[in-house]
N, C-alpha and C positions, 0 to 999 in steps of 0.2 A: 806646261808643255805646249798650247798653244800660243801662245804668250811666243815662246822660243823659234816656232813655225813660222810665226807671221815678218818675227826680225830674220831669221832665217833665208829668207826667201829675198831678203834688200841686201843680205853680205855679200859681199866680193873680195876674191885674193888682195890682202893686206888690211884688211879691216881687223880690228882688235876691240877684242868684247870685255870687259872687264865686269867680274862677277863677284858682289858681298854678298855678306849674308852670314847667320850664323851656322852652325852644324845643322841639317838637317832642314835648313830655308827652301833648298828648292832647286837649287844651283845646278844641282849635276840633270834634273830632269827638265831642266830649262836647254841644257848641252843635246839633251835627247831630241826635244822639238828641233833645236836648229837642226840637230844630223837628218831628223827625217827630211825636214825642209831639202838636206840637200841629198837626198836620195843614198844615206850609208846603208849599207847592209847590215853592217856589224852591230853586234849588241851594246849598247852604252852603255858603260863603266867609270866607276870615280877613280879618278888617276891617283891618287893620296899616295900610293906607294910607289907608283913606277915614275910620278911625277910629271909624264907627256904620257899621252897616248892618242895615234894619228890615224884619222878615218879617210874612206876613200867615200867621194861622192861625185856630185855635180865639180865640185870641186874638192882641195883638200880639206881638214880639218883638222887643228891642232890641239886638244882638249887637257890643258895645262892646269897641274894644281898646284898651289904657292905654299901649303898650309904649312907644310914640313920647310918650307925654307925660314932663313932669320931675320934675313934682309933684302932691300934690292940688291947690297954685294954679289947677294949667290945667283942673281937673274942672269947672269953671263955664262955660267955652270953649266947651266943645261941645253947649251948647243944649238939651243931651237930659234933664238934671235932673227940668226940671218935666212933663215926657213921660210919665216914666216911669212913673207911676200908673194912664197908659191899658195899660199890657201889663207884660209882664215882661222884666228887665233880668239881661242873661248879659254880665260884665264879667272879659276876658283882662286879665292881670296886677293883677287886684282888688286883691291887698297896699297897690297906690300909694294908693289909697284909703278902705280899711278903717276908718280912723279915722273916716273921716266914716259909716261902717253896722255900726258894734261892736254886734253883742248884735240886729241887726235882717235881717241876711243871713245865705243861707246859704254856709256855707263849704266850697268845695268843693279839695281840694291835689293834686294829681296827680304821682306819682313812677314814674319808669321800675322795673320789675319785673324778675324772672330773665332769663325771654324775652323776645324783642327786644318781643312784642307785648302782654307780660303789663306793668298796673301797678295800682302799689298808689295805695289811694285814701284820703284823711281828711275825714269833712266832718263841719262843725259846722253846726249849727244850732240855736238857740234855739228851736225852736218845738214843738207837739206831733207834727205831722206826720212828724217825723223817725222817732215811732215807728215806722212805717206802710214805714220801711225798712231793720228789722232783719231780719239774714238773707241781705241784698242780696250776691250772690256777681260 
């Protein structure tokens, strides 16, 4: 969750966050830091079922989950595309997708750690911002 805070606080409307990981990695309470980051009120929730679900903060939030789709074919489905410009986009199982935001999201991988509640993390991002979180423990 802090981890989520600290990128949190460098997104801006149109940034695209793309999140791996397997079931139970970390994903959806990594979506929680960002939202406090941006001051949501609302309680974070794993979209699995409704597949969007949208926070109001400092800015928007589009907290989007892939898991239930098959392909990128079904990325056009749900509406949220041309949305996304107004806020910023935290997309669970990102991979399905990837190919459509190579070189333009950030990439964020989440792997379980020694301790149950330790994990390790890889994120890429092309941008310069990234520098702004070396050091990030």
């Amino acid at each position: 969750m802090a981890l989520g805070e600290r990128i949190g606080a460098l997104l801006r409307p149109g940034d695209v966050v793309l999140l791996r990981g397997d079931l139970g990695s970390g994903k959806t309470v990594f979506v929680r830091g960002v939202c406090r980051a941006f001051g949501c009120a609302d309680r974070v929730r794993s979209p699995s079922f409704v597949l969007v679900r949208e926070y109001e903060g400092r800015e928007r939030i589009f907290h989007i989950d892939l898991y239930r789709l098959t392909g990128p074919g079904d990325w056009p489905n749900l509406g949220v595309e041309d949305r996304m410009a107004q806020g910023v986009a935290l997309v669970e199982w990102g991979e399905r997708i990837a190919g459509l935001y190579a070189g333009s999201s950030l990439d964020v991988e989440l792997r379980p750690g020694r301790a149950e509640t330790d994990r390790v993390v890889a994120l890429r991002w092309r941008d310069p911002r990234i520098a702004l979180l070396k050091g990030t423990r």
